[in-house]
Biopython code that builds the backbone (N, CA, C, O; Angstrom):
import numpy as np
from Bio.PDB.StructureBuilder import StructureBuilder

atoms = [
    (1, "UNK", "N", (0.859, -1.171, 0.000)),
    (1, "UNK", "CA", (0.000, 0.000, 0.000)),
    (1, "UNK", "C", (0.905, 1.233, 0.000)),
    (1, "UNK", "O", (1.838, 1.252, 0.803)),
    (2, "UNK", "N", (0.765, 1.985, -0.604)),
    (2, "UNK", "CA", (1.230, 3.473, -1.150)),
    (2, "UNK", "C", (1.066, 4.323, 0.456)),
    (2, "UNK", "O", (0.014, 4.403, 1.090)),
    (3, "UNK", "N", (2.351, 4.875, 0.851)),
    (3, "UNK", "CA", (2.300, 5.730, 1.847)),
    (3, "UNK", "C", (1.212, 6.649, 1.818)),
    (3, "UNK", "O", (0.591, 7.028, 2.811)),
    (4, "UNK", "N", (0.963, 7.067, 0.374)),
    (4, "UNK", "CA", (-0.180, 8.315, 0.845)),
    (4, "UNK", "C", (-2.031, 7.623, 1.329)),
    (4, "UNK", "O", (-2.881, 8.143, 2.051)),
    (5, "UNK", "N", (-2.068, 6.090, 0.431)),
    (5, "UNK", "CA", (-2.847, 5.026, 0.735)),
    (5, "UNK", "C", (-3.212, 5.308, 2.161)),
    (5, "UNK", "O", (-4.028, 6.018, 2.748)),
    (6, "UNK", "N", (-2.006, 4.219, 2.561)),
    (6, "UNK", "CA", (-1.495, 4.431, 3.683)),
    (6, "UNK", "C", (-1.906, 5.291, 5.042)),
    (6, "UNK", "O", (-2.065, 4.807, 6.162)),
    (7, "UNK", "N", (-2.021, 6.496, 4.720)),
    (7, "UNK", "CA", (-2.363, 7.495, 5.416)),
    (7, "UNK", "C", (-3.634, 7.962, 5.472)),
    (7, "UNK", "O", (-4.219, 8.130, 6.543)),
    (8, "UNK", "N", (-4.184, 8.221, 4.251)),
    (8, "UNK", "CA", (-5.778, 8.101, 4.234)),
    (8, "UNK", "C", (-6.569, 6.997, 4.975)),
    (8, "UNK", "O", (-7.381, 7.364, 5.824)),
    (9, "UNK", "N", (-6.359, 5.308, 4.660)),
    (9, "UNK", "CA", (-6.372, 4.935, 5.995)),
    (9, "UNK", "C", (-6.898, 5.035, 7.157)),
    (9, "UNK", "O", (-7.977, 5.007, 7.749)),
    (10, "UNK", "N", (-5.584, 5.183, 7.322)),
    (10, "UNK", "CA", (-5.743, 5.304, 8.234)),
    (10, "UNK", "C", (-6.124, 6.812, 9.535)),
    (10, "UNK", "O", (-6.042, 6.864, 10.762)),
    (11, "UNK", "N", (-6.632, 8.061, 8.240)),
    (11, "UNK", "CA", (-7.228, 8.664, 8.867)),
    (11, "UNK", "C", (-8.823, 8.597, 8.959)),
    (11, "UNK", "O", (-9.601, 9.061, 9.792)),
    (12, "UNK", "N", (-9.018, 7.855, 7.810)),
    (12, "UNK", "CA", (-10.599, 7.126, 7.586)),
    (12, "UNK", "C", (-11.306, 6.464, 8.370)),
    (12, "UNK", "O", (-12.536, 6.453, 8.427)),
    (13, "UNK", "N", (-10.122, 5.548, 9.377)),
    (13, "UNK", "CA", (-10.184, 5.317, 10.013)),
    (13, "UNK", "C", (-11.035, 5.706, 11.737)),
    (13, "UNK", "O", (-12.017, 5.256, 12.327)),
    (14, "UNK", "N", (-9.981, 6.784, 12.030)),
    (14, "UNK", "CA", (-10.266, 7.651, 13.064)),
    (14, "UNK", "C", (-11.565, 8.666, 13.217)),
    (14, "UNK", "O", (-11.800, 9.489, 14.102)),
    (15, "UNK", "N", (-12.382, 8.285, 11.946)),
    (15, "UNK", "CA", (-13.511, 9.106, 12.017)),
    (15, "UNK", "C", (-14.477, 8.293, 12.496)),
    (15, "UNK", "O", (-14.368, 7.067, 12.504)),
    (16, "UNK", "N", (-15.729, 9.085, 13.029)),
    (16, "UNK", "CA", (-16.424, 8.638, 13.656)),
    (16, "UNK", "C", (-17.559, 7.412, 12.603)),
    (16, "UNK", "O", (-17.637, 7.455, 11.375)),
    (17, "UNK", "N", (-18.192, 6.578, 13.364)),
    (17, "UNK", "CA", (-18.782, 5.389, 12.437)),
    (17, "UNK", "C", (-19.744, 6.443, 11.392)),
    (17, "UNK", "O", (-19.366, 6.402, 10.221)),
    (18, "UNK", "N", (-20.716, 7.205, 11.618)),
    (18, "UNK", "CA", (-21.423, 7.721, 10.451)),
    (18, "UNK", "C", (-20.693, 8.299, 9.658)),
    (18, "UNK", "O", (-21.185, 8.254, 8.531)),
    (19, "UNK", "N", (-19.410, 9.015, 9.709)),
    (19, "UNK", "CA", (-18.722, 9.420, 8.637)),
    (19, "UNK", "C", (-18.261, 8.782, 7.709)),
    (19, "UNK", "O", (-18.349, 9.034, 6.507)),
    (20, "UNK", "N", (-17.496, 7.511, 8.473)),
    (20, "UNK", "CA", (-16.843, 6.282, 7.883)),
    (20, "UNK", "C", (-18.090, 5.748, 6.892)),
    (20, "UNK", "O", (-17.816, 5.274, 5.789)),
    (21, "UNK", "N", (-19.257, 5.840, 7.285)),
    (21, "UNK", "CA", (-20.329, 4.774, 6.473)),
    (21, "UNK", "C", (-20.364, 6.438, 5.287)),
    (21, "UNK", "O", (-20.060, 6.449, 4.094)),
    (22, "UNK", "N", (-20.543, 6.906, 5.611)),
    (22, "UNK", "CA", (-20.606, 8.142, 4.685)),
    (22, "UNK", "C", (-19.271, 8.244, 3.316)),
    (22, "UNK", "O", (-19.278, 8.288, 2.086)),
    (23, "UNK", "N", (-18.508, 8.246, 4.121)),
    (23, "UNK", "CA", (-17.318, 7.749, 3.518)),
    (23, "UNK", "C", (-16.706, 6.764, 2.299)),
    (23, "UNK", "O", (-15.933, 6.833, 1.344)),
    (24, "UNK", "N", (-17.968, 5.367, 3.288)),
    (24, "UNK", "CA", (-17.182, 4.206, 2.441)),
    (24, "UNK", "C", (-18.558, 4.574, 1.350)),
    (24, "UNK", "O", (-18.258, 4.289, 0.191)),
    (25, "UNK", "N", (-19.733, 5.042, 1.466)),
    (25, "UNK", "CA", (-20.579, 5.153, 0.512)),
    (25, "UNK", "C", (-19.859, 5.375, -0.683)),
    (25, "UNK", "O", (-19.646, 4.526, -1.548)),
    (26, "UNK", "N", (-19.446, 6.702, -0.693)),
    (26, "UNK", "CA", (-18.870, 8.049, -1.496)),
    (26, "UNK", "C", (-17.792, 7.059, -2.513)),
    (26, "UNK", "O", (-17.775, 7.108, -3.743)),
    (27, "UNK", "N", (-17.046, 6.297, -1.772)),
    (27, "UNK", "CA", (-16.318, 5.434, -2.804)),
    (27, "UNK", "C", (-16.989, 4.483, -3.378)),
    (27, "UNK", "O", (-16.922, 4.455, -4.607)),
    (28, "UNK", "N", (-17.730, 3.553, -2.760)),
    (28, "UNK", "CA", (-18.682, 2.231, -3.622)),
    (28, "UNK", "C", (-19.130, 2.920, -4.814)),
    (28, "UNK", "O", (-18.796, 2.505, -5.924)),
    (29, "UNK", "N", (-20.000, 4.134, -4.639)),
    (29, "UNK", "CA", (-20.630, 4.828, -5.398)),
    (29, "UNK", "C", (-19.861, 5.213, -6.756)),
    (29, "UNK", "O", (-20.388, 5.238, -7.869)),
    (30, "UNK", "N", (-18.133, 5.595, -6.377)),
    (30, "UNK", "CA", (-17.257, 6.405, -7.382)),
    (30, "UNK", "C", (-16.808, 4.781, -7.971)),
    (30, "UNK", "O", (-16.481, 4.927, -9.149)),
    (31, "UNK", "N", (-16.715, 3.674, -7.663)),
    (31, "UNK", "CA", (-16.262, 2.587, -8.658)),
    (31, "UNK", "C", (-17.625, 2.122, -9.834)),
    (31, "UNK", "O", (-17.570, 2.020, -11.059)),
    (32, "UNK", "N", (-19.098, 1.855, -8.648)),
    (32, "UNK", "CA", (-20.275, 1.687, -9.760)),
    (32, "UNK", "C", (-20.500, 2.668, -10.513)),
    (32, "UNK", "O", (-21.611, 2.567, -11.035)),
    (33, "UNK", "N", (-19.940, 3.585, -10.808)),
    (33, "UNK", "CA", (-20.639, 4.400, -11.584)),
    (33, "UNK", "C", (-21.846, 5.082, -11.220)),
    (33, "UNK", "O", (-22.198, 4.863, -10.061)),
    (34, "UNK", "N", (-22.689, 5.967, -11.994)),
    (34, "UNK", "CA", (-23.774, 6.843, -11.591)),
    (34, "UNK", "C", (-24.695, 5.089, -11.470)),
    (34, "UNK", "O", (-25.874, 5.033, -11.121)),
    (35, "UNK", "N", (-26.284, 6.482, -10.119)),
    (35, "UNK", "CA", (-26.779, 4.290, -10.245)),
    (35, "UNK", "C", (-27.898, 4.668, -10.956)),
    (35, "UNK", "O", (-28.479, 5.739, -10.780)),
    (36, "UNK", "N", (-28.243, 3.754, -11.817)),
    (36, "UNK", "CA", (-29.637, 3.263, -11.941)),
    (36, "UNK", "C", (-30.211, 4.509, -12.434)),
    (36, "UNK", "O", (-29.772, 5.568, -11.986)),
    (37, "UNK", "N", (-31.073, 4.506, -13.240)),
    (37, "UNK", "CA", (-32.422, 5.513, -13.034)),
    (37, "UNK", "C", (-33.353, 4.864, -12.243)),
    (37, "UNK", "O", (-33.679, 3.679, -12.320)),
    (38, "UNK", "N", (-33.885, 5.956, -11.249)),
    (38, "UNK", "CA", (-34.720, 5.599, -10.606)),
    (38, "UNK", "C", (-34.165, 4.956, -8.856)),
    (38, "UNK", "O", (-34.821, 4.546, -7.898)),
    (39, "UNK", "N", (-33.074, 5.086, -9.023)),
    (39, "UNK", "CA", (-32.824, 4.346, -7.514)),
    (39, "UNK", "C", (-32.933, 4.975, -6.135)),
    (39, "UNK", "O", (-33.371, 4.560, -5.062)),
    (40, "UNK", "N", (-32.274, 6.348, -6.611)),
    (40, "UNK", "CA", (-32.343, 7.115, -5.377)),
    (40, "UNK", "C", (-34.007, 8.123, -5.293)),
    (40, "UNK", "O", (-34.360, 8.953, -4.456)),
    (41, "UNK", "N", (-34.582, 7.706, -6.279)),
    (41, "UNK", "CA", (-36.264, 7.964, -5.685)),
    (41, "UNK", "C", (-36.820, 6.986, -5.064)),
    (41, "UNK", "O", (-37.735, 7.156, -4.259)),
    (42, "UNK", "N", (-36.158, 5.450, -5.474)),
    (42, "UNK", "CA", (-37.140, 4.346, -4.732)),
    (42, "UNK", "C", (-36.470, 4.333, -3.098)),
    (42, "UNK", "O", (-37.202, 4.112, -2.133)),
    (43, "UNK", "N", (-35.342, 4.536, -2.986)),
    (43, "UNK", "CA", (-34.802, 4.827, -1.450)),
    (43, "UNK", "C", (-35.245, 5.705, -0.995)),
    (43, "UNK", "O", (-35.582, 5.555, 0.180)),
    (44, "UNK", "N", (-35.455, 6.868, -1.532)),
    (44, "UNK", "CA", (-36.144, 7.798, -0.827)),
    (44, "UNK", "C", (-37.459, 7.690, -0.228)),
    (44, "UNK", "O", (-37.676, 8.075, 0.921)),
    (45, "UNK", "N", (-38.627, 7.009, -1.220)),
    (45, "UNK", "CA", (-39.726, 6.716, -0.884)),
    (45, "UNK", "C", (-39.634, 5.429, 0.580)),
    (45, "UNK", "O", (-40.349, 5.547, 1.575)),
    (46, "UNK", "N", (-38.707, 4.377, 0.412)),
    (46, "UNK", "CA", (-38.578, 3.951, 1.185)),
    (46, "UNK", "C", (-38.148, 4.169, 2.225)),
    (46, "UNK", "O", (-38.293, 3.297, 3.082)),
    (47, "UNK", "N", (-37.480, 5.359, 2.552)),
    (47, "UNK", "CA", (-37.084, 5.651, 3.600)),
    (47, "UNK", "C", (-38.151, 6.227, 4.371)),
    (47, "UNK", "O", (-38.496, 6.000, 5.530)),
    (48, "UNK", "N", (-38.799, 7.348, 3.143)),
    (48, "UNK", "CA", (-40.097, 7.918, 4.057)),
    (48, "UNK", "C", (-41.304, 7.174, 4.501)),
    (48, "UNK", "O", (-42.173, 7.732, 5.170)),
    (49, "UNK", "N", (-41.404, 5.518, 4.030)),
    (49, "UNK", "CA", (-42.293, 4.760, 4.281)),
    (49, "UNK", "C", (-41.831, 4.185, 5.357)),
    (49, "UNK", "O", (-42.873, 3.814, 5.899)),
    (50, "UNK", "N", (-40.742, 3.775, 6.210)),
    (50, "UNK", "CA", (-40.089, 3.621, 7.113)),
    (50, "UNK", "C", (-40.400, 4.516, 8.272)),
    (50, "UNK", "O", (-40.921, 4.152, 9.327)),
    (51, "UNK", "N", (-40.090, 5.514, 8.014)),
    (51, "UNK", "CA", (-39.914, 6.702, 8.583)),
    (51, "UNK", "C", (-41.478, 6.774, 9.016)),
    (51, "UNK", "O", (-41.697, 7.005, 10.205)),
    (52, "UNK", "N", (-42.315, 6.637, 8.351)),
    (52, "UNK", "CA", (-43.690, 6.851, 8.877)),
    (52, "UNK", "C", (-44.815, 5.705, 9.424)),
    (52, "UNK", "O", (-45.950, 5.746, 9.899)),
    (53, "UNK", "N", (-43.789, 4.620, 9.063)),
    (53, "UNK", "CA", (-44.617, 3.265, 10.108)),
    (53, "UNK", "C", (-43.547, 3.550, 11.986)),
    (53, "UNK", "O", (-44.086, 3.333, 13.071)),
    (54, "UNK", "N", (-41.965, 4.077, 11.822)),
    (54, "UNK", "CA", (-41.975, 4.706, 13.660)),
    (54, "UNK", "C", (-42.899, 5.813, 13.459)),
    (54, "UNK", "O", (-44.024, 5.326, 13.345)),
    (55, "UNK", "N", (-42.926, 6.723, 13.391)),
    (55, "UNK", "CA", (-44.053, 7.711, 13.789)),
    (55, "UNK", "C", (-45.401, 7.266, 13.840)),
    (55, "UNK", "O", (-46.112, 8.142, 14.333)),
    (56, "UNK", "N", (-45.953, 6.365, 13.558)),
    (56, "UNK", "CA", (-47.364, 5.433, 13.687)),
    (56, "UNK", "C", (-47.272, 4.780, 14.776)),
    (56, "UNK", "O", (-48.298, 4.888, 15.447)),
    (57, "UNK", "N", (-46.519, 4.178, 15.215)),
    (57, "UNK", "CA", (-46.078, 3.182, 16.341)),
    (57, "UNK", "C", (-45.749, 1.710, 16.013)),
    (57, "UNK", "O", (-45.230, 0.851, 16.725)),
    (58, "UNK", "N", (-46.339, 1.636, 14.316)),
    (58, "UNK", "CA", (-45.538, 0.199, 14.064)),
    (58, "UNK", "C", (-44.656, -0.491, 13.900)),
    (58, "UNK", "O", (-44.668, -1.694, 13.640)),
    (59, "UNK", "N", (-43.180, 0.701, 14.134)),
    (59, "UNK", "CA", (-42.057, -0.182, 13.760)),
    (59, "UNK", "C", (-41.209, 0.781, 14.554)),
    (59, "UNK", "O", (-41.404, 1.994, 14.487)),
    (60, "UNK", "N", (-40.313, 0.269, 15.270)),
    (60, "UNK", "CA", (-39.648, 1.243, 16.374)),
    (60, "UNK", "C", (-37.809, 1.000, 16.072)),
    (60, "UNK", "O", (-37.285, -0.109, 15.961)),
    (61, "UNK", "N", (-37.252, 2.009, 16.007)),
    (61, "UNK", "CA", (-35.992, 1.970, 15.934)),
    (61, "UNK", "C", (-35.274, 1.377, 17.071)),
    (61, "UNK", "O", (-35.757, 1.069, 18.161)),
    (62, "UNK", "N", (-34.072, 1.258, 16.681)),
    (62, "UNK", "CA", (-32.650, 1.363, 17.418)),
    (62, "UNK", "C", (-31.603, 2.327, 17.475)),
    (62, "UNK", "O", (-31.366, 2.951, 16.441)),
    (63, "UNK", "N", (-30.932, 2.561, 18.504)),
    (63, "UNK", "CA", (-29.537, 3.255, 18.311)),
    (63, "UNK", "C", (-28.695, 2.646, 17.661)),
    (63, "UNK", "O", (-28.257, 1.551, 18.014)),
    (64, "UNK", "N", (-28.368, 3.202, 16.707)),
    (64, "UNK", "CA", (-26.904, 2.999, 15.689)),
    (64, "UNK", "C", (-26.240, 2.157, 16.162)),
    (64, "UNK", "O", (-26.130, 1.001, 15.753)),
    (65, "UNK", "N", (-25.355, 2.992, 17.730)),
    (65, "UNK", "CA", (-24.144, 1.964, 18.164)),
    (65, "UNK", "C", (-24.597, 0.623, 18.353)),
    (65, "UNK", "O", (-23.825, -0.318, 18.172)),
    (66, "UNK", "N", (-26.260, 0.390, 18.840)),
    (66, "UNK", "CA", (-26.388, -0.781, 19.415)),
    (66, "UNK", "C", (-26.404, -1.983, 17.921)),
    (66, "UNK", "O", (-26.005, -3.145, 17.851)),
    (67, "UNK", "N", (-26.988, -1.164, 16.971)),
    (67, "UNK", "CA", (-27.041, -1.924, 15.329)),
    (67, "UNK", "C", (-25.459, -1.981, 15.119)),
    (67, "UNK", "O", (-25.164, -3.046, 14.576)),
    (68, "UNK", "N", (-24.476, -1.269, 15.345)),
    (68, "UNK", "CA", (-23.090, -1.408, 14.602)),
    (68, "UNK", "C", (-22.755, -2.609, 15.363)),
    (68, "UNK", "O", (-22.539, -3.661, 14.761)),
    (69, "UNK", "N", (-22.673, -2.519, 17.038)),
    (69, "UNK", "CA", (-21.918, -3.455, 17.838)),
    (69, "UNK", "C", (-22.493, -4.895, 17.352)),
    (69, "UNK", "O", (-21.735, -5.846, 17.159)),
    (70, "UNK", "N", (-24.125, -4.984, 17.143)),
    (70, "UNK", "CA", (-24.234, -6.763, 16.926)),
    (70, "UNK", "C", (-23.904, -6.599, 15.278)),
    (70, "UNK", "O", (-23.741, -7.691, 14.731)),
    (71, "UNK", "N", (-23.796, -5.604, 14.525)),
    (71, "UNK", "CA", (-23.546, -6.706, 13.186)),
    (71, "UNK", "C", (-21.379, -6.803, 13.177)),
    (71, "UNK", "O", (-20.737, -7.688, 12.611)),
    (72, "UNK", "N", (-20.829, -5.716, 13.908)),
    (72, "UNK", "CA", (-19.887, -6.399, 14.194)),
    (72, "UNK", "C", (-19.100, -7.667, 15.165)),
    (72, "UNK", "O", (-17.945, -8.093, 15.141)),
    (73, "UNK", "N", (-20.446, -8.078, 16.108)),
    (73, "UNK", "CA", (-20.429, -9.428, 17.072)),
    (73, "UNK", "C", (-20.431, -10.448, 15.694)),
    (73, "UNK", "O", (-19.808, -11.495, 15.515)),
    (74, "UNK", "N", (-21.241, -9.831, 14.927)),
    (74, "UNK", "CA", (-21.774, -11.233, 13.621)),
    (74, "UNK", "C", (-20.436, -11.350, 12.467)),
    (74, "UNK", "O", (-20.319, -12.133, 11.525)),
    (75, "UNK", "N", (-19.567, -10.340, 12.903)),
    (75, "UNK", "CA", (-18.689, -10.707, 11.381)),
    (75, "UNK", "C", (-17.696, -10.761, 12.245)),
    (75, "UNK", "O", (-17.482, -9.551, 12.315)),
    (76, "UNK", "N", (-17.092, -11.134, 12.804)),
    (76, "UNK", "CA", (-15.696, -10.704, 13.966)),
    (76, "UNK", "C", (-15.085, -12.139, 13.590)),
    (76, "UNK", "O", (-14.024, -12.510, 14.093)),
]
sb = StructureBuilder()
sb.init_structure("model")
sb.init_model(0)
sb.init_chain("A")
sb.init_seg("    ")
for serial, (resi, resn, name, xyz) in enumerate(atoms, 1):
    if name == "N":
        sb.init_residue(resn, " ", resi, " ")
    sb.init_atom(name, np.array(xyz, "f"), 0.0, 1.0, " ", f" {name:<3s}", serial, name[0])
structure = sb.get_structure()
């Protein structure tokens, strides 16, 4: 790995988990290419359909850390 690699890294690293997921998005995104027509309206809708079964009372979230810590218990 290329020192400057290297360094990015491992400052990619040191950021906090939503950045990092923000982060690793921004690259997946820059190898696939632009996505899809139509993709980031059907996420959107889905998000707001999500979004409005917690505000109903039918579907209730979690905290992040507690979702990061078990799917990293599951891949460790």
């Amino acid at each position: 790995m290329a020192a400057t690699l290297q360094k990015v890294a491992e400052d990619a690293l040191k950021l906090p988990d939503r950045e990092r997921a923000a982060l690793a998005h921004k690259l997946l995104v820059s190898l696939e290419g632009a996505p899809e027509e139509g993709v980031e309206e059907a996420w959107d809708a889905e998000i707001a359909k999500r979004v409005a079964r917690v505000k109903e009372g039918k579907a209730k979230g979690r905290p992040a850390e507690e979702v990061f810590r078990d799917v990293r218990s599951r891949h460790q």
